[in-house]
Structure formats: structure tokens, C-alpha cells
C-alpha positions in Angstrom: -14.0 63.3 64.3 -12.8 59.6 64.8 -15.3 58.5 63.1 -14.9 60.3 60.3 -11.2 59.8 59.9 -11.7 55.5 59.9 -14.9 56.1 57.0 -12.2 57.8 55.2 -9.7 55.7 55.4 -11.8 52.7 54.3 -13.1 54.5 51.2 -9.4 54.5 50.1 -9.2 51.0 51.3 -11.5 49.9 49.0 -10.4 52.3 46.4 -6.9 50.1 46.0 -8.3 46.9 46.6 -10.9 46.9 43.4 -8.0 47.7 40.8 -6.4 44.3 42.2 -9.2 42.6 42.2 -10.3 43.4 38.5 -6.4 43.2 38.0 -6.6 39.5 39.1 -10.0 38.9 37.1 -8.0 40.1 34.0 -4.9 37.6 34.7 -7.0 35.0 34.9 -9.4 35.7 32.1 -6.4 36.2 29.6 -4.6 33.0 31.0 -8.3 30.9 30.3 -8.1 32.9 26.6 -4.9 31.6 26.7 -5.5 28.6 27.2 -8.7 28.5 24.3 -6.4 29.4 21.4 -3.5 27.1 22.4 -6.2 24.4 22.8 -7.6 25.4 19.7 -4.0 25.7 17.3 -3.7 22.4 18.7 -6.6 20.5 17.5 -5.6 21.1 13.7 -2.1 20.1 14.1 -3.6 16.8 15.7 -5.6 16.7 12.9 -3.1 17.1 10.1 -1.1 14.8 12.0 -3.8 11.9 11.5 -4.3 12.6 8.0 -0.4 12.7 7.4 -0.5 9.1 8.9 -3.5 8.3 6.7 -1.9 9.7 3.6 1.5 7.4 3.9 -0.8 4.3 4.3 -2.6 5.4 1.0 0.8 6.3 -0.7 2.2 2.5 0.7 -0.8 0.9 -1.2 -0.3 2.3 -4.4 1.4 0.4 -7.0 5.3 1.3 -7.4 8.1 0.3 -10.2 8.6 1.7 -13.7 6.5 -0.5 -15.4 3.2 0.8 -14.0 3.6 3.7 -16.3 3.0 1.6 -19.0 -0.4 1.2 -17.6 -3.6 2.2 -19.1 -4.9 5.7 -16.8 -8.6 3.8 -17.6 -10.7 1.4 -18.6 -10.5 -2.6 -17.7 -6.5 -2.8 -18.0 -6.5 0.3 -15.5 -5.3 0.0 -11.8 -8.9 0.6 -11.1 -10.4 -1.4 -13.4 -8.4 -4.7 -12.9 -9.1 -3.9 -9.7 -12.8 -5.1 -10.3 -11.5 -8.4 -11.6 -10.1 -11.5 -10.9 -6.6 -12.4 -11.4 -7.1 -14.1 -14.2 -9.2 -11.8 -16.2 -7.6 -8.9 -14.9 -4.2 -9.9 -16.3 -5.9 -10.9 -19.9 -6.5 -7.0 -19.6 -3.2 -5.9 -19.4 -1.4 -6.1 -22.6 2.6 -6.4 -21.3 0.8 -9.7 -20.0 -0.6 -11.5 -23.1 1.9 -14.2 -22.9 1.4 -14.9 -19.1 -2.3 -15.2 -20.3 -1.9 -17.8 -23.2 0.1 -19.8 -20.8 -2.6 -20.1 -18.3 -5.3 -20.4 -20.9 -2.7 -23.5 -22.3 -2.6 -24.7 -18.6 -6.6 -24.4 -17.9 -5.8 -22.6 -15.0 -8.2 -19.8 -15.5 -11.2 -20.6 -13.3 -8.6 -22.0 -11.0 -6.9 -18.8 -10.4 -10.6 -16.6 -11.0 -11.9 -18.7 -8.3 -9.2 -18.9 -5.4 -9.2 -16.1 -3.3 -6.5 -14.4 -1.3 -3.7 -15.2 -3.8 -0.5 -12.9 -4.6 0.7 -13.6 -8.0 4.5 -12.7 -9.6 3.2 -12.3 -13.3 6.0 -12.6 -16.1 5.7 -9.6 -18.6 6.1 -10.8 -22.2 9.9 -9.5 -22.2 10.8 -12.0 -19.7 8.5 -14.9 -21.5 11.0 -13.7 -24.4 14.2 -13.7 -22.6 13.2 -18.0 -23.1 14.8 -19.9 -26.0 11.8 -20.2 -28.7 12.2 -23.3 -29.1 12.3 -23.8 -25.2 9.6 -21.7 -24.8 7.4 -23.8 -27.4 8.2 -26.7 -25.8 7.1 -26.1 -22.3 3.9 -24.2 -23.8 2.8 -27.7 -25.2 3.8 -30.0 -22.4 0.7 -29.2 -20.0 2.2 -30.7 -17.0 5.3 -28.6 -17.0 3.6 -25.5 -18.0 0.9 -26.1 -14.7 4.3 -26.8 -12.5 5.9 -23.4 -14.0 2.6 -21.5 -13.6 2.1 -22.7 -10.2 5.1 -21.9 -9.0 4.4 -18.3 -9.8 1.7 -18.3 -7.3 1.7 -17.9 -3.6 -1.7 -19.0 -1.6 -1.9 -15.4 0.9 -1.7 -12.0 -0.1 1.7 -10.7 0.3 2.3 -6.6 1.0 5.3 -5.3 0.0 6.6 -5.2 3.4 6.5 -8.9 3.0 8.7 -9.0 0.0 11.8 -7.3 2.2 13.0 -10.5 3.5 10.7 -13.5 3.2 10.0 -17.1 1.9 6.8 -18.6 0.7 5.2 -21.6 -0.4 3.5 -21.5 -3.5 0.7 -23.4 -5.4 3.6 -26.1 -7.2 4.1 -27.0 -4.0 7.8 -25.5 -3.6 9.7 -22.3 -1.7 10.0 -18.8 -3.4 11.8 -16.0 -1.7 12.0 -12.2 -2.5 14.0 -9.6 -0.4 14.4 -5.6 -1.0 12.6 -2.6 0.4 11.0 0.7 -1.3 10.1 0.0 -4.0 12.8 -2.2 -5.4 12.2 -6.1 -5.0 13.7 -9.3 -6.5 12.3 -12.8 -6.5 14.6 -15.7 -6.3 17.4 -13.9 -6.1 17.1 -13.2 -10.3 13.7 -11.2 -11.1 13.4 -8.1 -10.4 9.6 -6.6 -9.7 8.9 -4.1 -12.4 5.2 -3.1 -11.2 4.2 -3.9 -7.8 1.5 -3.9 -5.5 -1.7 -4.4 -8.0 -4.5 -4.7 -6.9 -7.1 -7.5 -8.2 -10.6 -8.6 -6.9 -8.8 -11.8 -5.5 -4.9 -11.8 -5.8 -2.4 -8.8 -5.2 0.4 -9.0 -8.1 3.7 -8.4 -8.7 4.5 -7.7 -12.5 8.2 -9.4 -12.9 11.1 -9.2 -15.5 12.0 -12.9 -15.4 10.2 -16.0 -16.1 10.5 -18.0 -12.2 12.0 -21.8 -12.6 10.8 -24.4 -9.9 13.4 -26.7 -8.9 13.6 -30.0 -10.6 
């Protein structure tokens, strides 16, 4: 009879201890589950994240300013295409330039300027060539040796991002100091001329269009 009584009583033993155990197995199973999906909702965020940070770097390389609307959307005068050549060409591709181009043709600074790498250029559009007395204007076009000093003062020997441009001072090619300050996508140079179209990308050079022709010292 004894014996009886203890099988009994283990039977039931057992029978509540196995709907803890599978009870515990479940816990666990549903925390690891859990665990999974969090892990895995995670992994795109971090994702999206990096591609976030990757976008902002591609936005900050863009060009920026009002005049880059004025920009052909293709062909060799294009971001993209003057992109594909250097400074020189590139500019004579760009039409708000022609001037500029003249000038440098006048100067026989093309190959110069082609053949240097790592340059950033402030380019004067043809409204801030025009903002110059004609007769001024003429003048310095036909006295070689000022026009190379004025040219070369336009010209800074690294490439300068715009983060650069926020508070900076740089020698250039005439041998002299230019400063620009600003942030955004709003920049002056020498405390006068204002960037219009910033950030261009050339094979060599990185330019800055400006409004105002730049005056070296002296």
C-alpha cells in the first residue's frame, strides 16, 4: 500500500514539474525571438544611418549659389562635363565665363593653368569683368604684365573645400594673400566678391564663380 501511495505521488510530481519546464523553454525561446527581431530592426536603422551620413557628404560636394542655375544640365559646359576638363578649357565652356577666358588667352596662361594640378580658381563672371571702366578694362587687357598679376591673383595653388572658405587666408599664384569667410552656401572673397556658383568641379582645379573682378595689392 506504501508503495503505491509514493508511485502516486510522483506521477503528480512529475505531472507539475513538465508544464514548468516547457513553461521555462517558452520564456526563453520567446526572449531569444526577441532578441532576433530587435537585432534584426536594428541592422536597417544602422544602415540608413550610414547612408544618411553618405548622402550629406554627397549633398556638401555639390555645387551651391544661384548662379549654377544658369548652367547647362549637359554637354561640355555641364557640371559633369567640365568636370572632364581642365580648368582652363572647362571655363572656355561656360558661357557666363567668356571674358575670364579672353583674359587668360590675352595672358597665355592657358597651358599654365591646363597643366598645374591641384588648383582652386575664383573665376570672374562677365558681369563683374563689366562692373570695370571700359576703358580701364581695355587697358589692363593689353598690358600683359598686369593682366598675368590680376589673373594670378585669382588663383590659389591647393584645392580649397568650401569649409575652407569660412574663415581662411591663402596664398595665390601672384604671389600675394586672399581671404574669404562665410558658411552655407554664402561666401565672400576679400571682403567684396561674393561667390555666385561654388564648388565646381574641374579635372584639375575646384572653382568658385565670383561676382567681382579680385584686385592684387599694389
Amino acid at each position: 500500500m506504501n508503495t503505491r501511495i509514493r508511485r502516486v505521488a510522483m506521477t503528480v510530481a512529475a505531472a507539475s514539474v513538465l508544464p514548468l519546464a516547457l513553461s521555462a523553454c517558452s520564456d526563453n525561446g520567446g526572449d531569444s525571438a526577441k532578441s532576433d527581431t530587435s537585432s534584426r530592426a536594428s541592422a536597417p536603422a544602422t544602415a540608413a544611418d550610414g547612408m544618411g551620413g553618405a548622402t550629406e557628404a554627397a549633398a556638401a560636394d555639390k555645387p551651391f549659389g544661384p548662379a549654377c542655375s544658369a548652367v547647362p544640365a549637359d554637354g561640355a559646359g555641364s557640371f559633369d562635363g567640365m568636370a572632364q576638363d581642365p580648368v582652363a578649357t572647362a571655363a572656355s565652356n561656360n558661357p557666363a565665363l567668356s571674358t575670364l577666358v579672353a583674359a587668360v588667352k590675352k595672358a597665355g596662361l592657358v597651358d599654365t593653368l591646363n597643366n598645374a594640378q591641384n588648383l582652386t580658381v575664383f573665376a570672374p563672371t562677365d558681369d563683374a569683368f563689366a562692373k570695370i571702366p571700359k576703358a580701364t578694362l581695355d587697358k589692363v587687357l593689353n598690358d600683359k604684365a598686369q593682366l598675368t598679376k590680376i589673373l594670378t591673383y585669382h588663383v590659389v595653388g591647393q584645392k580649397l573645400t568650401p569649409k575652407d572658405l569660412e574663415n581662411g587666408s591663402f596664398d595665390t599664384l601672384e604671389k600675394s594673400k586672399v581671404t574669404a569667410s562665410g558658411s552655407g552656401e554664402s561666401y565672400t572673397v576679400n571682403d567684396s566678391a561674393k561667390v555666385v556658383c561654388g564648388n565646381v568641379k574641374t579635372a584639375n582645379a575646384d572653382v568658385y564663380i565670383i561676382d567681382t573682378v579680385l584686385m592684387p595689392a599694389g
